[in-house]
Structure formats: structure tokens, C-alpha cells
TIGUPA-844393 format. One record per residue (C-alpha): residue number from 1; residue in three letters; x, y, z. Coordinates in pm, whole numbers. Layout:
<pts>
<pt><num>NUM</num><residuo>ala</residuo><px>X</px><py>Y</py><pz>Z</pz></pt>
...
</pts>
This chain:
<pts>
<pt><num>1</num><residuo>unk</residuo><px>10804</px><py>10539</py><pz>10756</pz></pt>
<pt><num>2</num><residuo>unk</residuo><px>10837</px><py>10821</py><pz>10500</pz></pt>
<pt><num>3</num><residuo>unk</residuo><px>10531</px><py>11070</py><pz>10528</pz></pt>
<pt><num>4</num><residuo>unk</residuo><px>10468</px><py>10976</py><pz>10153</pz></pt>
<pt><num>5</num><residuo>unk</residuo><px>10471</px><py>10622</py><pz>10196</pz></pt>
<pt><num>6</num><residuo>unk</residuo><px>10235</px><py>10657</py><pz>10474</pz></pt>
<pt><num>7</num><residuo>unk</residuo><px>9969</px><py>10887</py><pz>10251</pz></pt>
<pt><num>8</num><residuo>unk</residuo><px>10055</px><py>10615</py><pz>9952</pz></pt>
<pt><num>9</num><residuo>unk</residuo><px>9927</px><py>10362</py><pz>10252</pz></pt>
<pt><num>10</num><residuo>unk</residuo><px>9655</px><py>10530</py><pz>10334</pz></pt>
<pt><num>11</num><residuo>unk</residuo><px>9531</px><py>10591</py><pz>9962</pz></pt>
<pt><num>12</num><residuo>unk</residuo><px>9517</px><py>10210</py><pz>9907</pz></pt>
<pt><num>13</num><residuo>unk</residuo><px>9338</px><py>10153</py><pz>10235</pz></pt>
<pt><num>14</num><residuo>unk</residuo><px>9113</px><py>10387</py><pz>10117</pz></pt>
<pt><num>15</num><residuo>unk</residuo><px>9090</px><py>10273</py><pz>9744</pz></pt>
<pt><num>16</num><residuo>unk</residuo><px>8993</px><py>9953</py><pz>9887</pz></pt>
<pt><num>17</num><residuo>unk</residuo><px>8733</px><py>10099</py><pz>10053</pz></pt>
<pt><num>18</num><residuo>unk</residuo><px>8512</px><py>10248</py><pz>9771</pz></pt>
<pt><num>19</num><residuo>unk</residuo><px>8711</px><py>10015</py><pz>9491</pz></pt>
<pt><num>20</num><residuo>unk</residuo><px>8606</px><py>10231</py><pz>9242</pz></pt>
<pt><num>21</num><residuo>unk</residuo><px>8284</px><py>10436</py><pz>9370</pz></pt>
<pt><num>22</num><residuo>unk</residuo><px>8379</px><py>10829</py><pz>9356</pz></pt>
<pt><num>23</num><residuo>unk</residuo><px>8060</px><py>10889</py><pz>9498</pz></pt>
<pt><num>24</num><residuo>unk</residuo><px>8011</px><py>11166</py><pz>9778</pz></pt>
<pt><num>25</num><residuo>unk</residuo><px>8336</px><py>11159</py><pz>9728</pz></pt>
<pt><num>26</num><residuo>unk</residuo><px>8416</px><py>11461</py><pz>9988</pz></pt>
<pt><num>27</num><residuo>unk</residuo><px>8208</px><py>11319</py><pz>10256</pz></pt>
<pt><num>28</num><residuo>unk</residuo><px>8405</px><py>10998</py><pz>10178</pz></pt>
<pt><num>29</num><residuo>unk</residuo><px>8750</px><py>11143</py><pz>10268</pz></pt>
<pt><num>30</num><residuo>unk</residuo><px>8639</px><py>11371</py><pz>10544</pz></pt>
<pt><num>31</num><residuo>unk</residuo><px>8537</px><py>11059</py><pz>10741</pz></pt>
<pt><num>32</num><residuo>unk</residuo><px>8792</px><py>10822</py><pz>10653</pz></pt>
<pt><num>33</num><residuo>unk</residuo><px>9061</px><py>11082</py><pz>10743</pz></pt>
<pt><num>34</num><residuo>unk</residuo><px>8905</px><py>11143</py><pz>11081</pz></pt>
<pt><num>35</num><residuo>unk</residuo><px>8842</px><py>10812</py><pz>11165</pz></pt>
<pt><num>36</num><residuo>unk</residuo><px>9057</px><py>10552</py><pz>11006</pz></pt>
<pt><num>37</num><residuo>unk</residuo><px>9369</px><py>10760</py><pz>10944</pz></pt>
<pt><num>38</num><residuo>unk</residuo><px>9337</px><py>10932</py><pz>11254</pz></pt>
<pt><num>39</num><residuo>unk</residuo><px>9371</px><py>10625</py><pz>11455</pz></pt>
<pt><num>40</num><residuo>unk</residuo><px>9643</px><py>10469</py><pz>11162</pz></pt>
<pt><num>41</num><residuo>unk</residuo><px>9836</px><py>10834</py><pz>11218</pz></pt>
<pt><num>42</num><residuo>unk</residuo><px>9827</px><py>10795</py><pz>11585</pz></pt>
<pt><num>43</num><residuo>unk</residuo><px>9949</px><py>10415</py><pz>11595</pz></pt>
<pt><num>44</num><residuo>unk</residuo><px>10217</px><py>10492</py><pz>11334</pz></pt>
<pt><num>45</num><residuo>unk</residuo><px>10338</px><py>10806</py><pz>11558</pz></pt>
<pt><num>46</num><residuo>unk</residuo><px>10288</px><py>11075</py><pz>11300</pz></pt>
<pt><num>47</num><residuo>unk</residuo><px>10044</px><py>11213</py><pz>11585</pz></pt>
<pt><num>48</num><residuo>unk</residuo><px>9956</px><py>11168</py><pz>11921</pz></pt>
<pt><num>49</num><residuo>unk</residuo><px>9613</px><py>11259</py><pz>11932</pz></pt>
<pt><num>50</num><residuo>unk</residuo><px>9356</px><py>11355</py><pz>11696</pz></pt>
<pt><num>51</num><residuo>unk</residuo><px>9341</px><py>11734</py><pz>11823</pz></pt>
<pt><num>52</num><residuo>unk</residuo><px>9738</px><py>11717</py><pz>11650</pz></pt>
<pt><num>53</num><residuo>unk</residuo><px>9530</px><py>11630</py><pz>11263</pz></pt>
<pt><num>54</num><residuo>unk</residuo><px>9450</px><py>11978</py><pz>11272</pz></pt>
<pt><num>55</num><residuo>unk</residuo><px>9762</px><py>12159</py><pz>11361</pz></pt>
<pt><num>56</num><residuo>unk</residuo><px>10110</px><py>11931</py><pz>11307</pz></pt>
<pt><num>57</num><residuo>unk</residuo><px>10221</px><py>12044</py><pz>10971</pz></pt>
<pt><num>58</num><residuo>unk</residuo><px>10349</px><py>11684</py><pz>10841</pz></pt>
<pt><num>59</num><residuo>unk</residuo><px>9975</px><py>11595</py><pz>10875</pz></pt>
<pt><num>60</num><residuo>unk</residuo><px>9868</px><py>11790</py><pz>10638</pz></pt>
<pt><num>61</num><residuo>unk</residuo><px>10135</px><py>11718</py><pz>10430</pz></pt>
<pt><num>62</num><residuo>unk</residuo><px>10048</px><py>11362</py><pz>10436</pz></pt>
<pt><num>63</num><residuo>unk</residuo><px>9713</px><py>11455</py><pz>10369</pz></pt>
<pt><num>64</num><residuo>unk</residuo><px>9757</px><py>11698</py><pz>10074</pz></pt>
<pt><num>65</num><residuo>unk</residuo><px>9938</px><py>11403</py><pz>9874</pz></pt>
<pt><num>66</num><residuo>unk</residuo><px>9721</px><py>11112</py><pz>9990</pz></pt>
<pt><num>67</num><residuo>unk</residuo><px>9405</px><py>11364</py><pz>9888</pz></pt>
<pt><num>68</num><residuo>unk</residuo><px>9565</px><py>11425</py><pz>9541</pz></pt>
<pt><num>69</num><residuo>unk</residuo><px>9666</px><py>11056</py><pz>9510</pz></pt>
<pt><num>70</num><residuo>unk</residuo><px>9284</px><py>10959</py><pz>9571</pz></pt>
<pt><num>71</num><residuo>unk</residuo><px>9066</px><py>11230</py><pz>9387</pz></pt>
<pt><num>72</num><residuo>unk</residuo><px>9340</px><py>11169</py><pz>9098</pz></pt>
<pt><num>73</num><residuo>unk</residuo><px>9326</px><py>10805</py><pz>9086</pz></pt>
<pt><num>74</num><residuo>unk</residuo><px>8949</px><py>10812</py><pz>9081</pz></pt>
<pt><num>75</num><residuo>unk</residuo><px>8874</px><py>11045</py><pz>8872</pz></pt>
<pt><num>76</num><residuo>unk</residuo><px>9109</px><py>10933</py><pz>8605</pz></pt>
<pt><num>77</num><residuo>unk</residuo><px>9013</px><py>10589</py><pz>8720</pz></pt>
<pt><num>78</num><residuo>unk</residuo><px>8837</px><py>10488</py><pz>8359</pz></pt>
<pt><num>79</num><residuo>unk</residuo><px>9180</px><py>10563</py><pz>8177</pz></pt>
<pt><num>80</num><residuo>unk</residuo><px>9357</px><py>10352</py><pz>8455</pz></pt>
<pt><num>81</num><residuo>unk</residuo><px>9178</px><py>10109</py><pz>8418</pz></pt>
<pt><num>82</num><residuo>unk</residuo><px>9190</px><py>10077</py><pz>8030</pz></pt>
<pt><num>83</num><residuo>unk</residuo><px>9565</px><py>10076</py><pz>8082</pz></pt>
<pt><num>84</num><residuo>unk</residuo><px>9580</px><py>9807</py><pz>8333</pz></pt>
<pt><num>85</num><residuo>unk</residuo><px>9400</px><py>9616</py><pz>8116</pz></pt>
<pt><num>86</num><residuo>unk</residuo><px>9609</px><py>9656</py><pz>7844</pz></pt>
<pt><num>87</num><residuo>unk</residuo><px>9964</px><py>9592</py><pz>8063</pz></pt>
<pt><num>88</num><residuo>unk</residuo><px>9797</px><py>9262</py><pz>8221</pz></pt>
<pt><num>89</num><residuo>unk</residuo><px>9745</px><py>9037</py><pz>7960</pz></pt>
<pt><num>90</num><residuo>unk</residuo><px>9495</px><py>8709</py><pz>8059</pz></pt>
<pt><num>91</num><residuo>unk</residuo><px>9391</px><py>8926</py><pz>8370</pz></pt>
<pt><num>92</num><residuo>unk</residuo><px>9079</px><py>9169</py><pz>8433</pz></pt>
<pt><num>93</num><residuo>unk</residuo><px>9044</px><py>9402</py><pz>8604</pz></pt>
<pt><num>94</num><residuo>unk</residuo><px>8786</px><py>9214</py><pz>8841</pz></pt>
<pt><num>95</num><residuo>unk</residuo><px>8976</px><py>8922</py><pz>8871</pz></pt>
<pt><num>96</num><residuo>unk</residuo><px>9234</px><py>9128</py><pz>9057</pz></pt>
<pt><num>97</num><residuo>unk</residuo><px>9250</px><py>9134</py><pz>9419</pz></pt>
<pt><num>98</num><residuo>unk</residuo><px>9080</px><py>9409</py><pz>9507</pz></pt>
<pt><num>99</num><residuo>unk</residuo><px>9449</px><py>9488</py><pz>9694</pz></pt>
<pt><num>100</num><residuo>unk</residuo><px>9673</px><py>9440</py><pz>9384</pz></pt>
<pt><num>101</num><residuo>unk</residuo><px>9426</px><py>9621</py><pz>9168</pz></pt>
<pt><num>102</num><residuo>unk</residuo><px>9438</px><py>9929</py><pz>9375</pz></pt>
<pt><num>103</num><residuo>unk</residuo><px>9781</px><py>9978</py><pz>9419</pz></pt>
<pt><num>104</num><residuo>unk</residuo><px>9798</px><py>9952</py><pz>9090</pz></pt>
<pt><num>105</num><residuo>unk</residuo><px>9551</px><py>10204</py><pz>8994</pz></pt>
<pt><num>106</num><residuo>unk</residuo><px>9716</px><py>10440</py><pz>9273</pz></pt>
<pt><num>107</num><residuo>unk</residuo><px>10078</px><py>10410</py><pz>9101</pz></pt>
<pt><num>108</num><residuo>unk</residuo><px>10034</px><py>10478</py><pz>8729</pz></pt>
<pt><num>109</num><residuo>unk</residuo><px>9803</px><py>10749</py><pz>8844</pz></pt>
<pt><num>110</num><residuo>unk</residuo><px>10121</px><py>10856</py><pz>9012</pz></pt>
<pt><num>111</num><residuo>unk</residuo><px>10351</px><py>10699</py><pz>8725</pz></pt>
<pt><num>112</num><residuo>unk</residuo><px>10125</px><py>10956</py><pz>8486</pz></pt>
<pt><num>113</num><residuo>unk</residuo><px>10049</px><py>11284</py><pz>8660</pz></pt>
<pt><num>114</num><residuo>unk</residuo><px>10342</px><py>11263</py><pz>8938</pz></pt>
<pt><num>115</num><residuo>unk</residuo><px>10654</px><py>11349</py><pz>8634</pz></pt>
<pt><num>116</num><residuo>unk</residuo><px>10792</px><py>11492</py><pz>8932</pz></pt>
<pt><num>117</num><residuo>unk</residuo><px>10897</px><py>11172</py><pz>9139</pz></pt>
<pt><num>118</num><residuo>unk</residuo><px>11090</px><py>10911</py><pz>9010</pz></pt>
<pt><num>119</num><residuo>unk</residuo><px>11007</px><py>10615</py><pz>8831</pz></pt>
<pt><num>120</num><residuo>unk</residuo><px>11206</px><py>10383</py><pz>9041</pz></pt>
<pt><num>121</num><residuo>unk</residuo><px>11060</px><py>10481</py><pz>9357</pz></pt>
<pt><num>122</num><residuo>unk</residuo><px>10696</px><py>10482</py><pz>9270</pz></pt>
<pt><num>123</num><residuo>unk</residuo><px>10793</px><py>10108</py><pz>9143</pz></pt>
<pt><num>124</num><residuo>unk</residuo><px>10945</px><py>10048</py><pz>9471</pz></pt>
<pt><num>125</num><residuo>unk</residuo><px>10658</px><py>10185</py><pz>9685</pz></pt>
<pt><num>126</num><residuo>unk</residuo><px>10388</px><py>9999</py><pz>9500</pz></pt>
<pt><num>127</num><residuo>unk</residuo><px>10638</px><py>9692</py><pz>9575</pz></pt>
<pt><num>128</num><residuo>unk</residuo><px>10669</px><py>9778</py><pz>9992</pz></pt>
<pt><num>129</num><residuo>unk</residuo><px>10321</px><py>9799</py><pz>9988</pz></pt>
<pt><num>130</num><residuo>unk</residuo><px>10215</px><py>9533</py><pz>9826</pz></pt>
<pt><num>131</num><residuo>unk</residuo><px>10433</px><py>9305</py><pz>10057</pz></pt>
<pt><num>132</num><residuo>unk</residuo><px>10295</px><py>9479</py><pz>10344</pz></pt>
<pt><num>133</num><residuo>unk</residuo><px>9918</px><py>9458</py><pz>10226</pz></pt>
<pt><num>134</num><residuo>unk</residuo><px>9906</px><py>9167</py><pz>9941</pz></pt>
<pt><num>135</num><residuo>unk</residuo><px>9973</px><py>8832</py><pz>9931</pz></pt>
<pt><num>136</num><residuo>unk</residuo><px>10280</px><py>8620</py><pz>9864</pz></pt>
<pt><num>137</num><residuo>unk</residuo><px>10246</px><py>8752</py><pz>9471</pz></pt>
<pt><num>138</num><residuo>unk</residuo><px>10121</px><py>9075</py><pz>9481</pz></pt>
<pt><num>139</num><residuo>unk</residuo><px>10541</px><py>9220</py><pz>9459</pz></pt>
<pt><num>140</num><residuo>unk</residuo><px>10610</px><py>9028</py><pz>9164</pz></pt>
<pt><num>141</num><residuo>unk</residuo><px>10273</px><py>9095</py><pz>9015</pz></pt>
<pt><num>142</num><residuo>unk</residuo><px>10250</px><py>9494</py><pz>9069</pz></pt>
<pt><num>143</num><residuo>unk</residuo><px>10639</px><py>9506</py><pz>8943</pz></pt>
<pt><num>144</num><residuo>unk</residuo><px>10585</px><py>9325</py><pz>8610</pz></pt>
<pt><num>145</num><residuo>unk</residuo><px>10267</px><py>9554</py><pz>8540</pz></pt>
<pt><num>146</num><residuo>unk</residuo><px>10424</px><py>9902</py><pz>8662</pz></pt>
<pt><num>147</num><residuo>unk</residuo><px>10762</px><py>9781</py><pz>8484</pz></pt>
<pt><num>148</num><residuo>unk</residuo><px>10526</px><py>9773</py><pz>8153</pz></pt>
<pt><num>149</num><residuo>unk</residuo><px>10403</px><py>10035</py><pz>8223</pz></pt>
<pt><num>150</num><residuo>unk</residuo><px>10723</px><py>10230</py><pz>8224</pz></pt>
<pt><num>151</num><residuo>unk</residuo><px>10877</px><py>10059</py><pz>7916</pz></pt>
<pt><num>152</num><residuo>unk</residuo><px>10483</px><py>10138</py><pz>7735</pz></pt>
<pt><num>153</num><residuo>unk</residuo><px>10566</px><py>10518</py><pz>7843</pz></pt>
</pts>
């Protein structure tokens, strides 16, 4: 596993987590970084212990992007949202799983503010992941929204 994917992994997890609520937002991170993605880190052998979150370098790699991927998602997150709305016609937003609705959020935050990576493999992420963490049509859901996205763009 890429480090990206794995801070793209741990955005959603997280994402899921406050679904929306950029409240204490700091606090929020802090804890679910030492807790939760220590232990994720740790079982996905990016570390070996948690003394290595403060001193490996492709930890805080992973945790620059997956930082930037969460304070960007949420605080753009009314914008997002509008645009989800708009790509998913006969769906809300709260009809959603709360899964498909945050990868979604998490890659046209990317697909908007991330010019730098391609298209195709934000697309493809949000795909992996969603077979990893959604259900059986959670890949062919995120793909037709994120492809309308692109084609909106």
C-alpha cells in the first residue's frame, strides 16, 4: 500500500467519524492520529511502534496529506456538498452511506484543490477504497459521480 492511499484511507475513516462536524477540529485529529492511525500504521507496517509516529519520515508524510485531505474536505465541505448534490441526481446527500458519501467528499476535494495529481488516479483510489470499505455498489456508484464530476470540470 502506497503511503497516499493509506492517508486517503485514513481520511475516510476519519470523515466517517465526525461525517461532517469540523468541530474542535485539532483536538479531533490529534487523537485520532494517536490512537486509531497509530494502531492502523502499525498493523499496516508503515511503523512498528508508536514511539516511530514521531520520527519515521514516511509518517509524517502520510500525515501531512491525510491532514490536508481532512481540514480541506471539511472546510470546503458546504461547496462539496452542493456539488455532490448536483452530480447525483435522485440522491441526497443523507441518503448516502455515510461510507460512499465520504469518499466522495474526500475526492473532489482532491479532484478540486489537488491539480497536481491526476484525474485518473484520484478516480481509481476513490474506486480501491470504496471496494475495500463500501458495499457491493459503492465502485460503480463513486465512479459514475467522480466521472461527472470530471466531465462537469
Amino acid at each position: 500500500m502506497t503511503k497516499r492511499r493509506k492517508a486517503r484511507e485514513l481520511s475516510l475513516q476519519f470523515l466517517y467519524e465526525v461525517d461532517g462536524d469540523a468541530g474542535n477540529l485539532d483536538y479531533k485529529i490529534k487523537c485520532f492520529y494517536n490512537d486509531f492511525a497509530s494502531e492502523s500504521l502499525i498493523r499496516d507496517g508503515f511503523i512498528k511502534s508508536k514511539e516511530d509516529l514521531s520520527v519515521k519520515k514516511d509518517v509524517f508524510q502520510i500525515f501531512d496529506f491525510f491532514a490536508n485531505i481532512v481540514r480541506g474536505t471539511l472546510s470546503n465541505l458546504t461547496d462539496i456538498d452542493g456539488l455532490v448534490k448536483i452530480l447525483s441526481k435522485n440522491w441526497t446527500i443523507d441518503r448516502m452511506s455515510r461510507v460512499d458519501r465520504n469518499i466522495l467528499r474526500l475526492s473532489i476535494y482532491e479532484l478540486l484543490f489537488h491539480l497536481e495529481i491526476p484525474r485518473n488516479v484520484i478516480i481509481n483510489e476513490a474506486i480501491e477504497i470504496a471496494k475495500k470499505f463500501g458495499n457491493d455498489e459503492s465502485p460503480a456508484f463513486i465512479n459514475g459521480i467522480l466521472d461527472a464530476a470530471v466531465k462537469a470540470k
